[in-house]
C-alpha positions in Angstrom: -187.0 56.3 102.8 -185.2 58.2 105.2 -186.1 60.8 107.9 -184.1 63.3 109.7 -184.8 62.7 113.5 -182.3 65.8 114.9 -185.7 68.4 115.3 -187.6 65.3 117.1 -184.8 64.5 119.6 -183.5 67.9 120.9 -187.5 69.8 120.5 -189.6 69.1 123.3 -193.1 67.4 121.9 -191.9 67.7 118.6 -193.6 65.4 115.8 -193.4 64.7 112.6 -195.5 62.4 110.2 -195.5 61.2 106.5 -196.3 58.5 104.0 -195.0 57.1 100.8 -195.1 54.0 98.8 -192.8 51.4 99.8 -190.3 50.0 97.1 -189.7 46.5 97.9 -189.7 44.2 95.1 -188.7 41.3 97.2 -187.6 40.1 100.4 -184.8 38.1 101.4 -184.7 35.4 104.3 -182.1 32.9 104.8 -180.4 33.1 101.9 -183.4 32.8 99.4 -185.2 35.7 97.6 -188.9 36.5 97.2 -191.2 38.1 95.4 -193.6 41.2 96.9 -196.8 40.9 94.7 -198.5 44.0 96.4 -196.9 46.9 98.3 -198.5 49.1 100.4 -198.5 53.1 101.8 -196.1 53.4 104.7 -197.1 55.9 107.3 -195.0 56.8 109.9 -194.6 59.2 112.8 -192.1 60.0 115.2 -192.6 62.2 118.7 -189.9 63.2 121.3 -191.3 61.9 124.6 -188.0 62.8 126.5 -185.0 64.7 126.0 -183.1 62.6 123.6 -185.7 59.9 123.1 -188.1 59.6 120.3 -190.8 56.9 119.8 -191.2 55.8 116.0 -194.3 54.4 114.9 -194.8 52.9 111.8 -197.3 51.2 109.8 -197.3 49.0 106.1 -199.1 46.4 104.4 -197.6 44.3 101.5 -198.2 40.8 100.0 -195.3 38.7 99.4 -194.9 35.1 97.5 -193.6 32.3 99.4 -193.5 28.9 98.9 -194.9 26.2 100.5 -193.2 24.0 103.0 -195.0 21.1 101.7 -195.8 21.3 98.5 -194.1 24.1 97.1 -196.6 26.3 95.7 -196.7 29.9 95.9 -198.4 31.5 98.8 -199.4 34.9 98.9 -198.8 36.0 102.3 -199.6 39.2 103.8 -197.3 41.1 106.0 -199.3 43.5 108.4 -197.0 45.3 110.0 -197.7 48.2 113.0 -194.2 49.1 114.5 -193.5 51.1 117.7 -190.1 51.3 118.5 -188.6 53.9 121.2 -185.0 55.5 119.9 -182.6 57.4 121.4 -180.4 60.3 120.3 -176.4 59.1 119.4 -175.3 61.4 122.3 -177.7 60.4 125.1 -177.7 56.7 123.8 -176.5 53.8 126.1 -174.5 51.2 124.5 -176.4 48.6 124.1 -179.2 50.8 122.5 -177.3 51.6 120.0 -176.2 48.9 118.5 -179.9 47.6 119.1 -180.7 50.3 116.8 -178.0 50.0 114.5 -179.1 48.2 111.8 -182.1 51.1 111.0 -180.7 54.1 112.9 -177.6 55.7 111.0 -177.0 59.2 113.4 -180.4 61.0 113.7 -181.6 59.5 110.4 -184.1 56.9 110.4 -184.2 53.9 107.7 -187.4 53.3 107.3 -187.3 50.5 105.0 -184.2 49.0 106.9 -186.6 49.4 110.2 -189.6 47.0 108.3 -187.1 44.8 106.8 -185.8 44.0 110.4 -189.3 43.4 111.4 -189.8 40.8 108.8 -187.8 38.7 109.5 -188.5 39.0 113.2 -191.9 37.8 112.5 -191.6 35.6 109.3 -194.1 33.0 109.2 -192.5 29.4 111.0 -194.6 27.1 108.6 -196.1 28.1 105.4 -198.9 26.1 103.9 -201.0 26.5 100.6 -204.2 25.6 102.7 -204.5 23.7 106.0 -204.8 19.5 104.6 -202.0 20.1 102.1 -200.8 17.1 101.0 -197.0 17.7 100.1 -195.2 16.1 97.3 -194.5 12.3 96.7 -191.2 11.4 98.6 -190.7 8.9 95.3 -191.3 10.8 92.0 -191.7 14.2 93.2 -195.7 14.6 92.6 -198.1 17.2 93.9 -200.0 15.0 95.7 -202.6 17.8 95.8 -203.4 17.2 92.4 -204.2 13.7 92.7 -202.3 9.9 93.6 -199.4 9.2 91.7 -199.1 5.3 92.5 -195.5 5.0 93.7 -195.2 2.6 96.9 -194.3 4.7 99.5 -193.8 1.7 102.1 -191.8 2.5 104.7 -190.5 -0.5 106.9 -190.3 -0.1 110.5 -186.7 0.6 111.3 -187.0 -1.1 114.9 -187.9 -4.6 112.8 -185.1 -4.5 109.8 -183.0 -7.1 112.2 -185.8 -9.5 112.3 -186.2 -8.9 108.8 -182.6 -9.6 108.2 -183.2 -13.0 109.7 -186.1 -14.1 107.6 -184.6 -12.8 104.0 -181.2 -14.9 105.4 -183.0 -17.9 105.9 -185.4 -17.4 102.9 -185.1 -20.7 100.4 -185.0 -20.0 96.8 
């Protein structure tokens, strides 16, 4: 979706507002891809609030499936995004602005998708669990241990004893 900023930044108290559904199919973060179950409306608005300047609001709510960090089970996880972002004009724009708002400003044309994109990944979730207690999967064979006990040993020896331990299996008679 893109919108034509050029009335917003040069027209004192200028607005302009609209909505559509978002595309997204999925969503990509750190090299791996996923799913969007449920898109939303976007709305958006954009006011001048200073020659040159323009604050952007932006609103969306879509469902996406991740997996897991223990267990690796889909997740539906919802993305509630409210967006305010100020924007300047490519003429009165400091440096640093601009490249700030680079990545979803191309001239006086606002990416709007590219603008949400950016914000998911700023706030992507740091863990994601299936439920609070999961239990993972079996470090042995690989098992949802959600589902139930799968009866491998999973004893770990104390790494701070395996020299003590050395002695005893060295002296061990047969």
């Amino acid at each position: 979706m893109l919108v034509d900023l050029t009335d917003v930044f040069i027209s004192e108290g200028k607005t302009v507002a609209g909505g559509d559904f978002c595309g997204f199919t999925e969503l990509k973060y750190k090299g791996m891809s996923y799913p969007v179950k449920e898109n939303g409306k976007v709305f958006w608005k954009a006011a001048n609030v200073a020659p040159g300047k323009a604050l952007a609001e932006v609103s969306v709510k879509l469902t996406a499936l991740l997996a897991c960090d223990r267990c690796l089970g889909e997740v539906e996880y919802p993305f509630d995004l409210r967006i305010v972002r100020e924007l300047s004009s490519p003429e009165g724009a400091k440096e640093e602005e601009l490249e700030e708002q680079g990545t979803f400003m191309e001239g006086y044309t606002l990416h709007i998708e590219r603008l949400i994109e950016n914000e998911i990944m700023t706030s992507w979730p740091m863990k994601v669990l299936c439920r609070s207690d999961c239990k993972g999967l079996c470090p042995v064979c690989g098992k949802d241990l959600n589902t139930g006990a799968c009866g491998c040993d999973t004893f770990v020896p104390d790494p701070r004893m395996a020299a003590i331990m050395d002695v005893f299996n060295a002296n061990k008679e047969v």
